[in-house]
C-alpha positions in Angstrom: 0.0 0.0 0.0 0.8 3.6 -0.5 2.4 6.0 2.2 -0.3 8.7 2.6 0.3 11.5 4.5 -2.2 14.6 5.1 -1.7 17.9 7.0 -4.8 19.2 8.6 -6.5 21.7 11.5 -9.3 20.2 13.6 -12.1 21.8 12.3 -11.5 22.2 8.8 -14.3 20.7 6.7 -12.0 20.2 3.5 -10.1 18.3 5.3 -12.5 16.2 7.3 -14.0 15.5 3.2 -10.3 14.4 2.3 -10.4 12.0 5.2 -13.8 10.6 4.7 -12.9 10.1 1.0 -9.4 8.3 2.3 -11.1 6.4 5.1 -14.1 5.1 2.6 -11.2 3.4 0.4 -10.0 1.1 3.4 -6.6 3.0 3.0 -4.7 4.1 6.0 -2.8 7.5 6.5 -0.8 9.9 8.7 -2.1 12.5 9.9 -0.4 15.7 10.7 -2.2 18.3 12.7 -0.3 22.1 12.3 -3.1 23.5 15.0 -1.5 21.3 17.5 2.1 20.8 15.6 2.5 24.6 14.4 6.1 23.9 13.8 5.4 21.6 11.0 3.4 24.0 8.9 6.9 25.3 7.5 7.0 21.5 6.4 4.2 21.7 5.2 4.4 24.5 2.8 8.3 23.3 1.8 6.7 20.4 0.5 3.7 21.6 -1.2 5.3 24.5 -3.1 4.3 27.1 -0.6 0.7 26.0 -0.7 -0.4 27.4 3.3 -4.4 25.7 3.5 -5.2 22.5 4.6 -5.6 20.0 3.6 -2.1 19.3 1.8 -2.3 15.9 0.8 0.8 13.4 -0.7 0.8 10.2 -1.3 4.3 8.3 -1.7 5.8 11.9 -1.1 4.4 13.0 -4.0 2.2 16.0 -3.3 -1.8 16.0 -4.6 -2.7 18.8 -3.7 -5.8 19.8 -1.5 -9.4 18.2 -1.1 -11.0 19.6 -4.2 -7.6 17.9 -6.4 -8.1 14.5 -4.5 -11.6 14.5 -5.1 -11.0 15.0 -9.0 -8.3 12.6 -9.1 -10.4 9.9 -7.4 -13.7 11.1 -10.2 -11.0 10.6 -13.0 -9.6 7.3 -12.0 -6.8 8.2 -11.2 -6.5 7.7 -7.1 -7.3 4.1 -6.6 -4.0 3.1 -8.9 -1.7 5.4 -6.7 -3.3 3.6 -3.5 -2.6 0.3 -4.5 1.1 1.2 -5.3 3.9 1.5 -2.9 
């Protein structure tokens, strides 16, 4: 299976969506909290190209993007074959 790996704040509904959708495929995933980890939002936004919302989602360190780019990915096809790799 895939390393996935999102950041997120608690009540963020983007990012409660990007779980849900992540949950719903049986796959399993870190989750990094900035509200309660503030140092790693500088992480965070290294990784993602600067990107500063949540959710900031990557999967095998390769960076998806946010809720609305998973959610396309998955209506394309696209997520389930990146799930199953790793």
């Amino acid at each position: 299976m895939a390393k996935i790996e999102i950041y997120t704040s608690p009540f963020c509904g983007f990012c409660w969506r990007a779980k849900s959708l992540l949950s719903d495929k049986g796959v399993e995933f870190s989750e990094i909290d900035i509200t309660f980890h503030p140092g790693r939002r500088p992480e965070m936004m290294e990784r993602s190209n600067g990107s500063h919302t949540v959710p900031q989602i990557f999967i095998d360190d390769a960076h998806i993007g946010g809720c609305d780019e998973l959610l396309a990915l998955d209506h394309k096809g696209g997520l389930d074959p990146l799930l199953q790799a790793g």
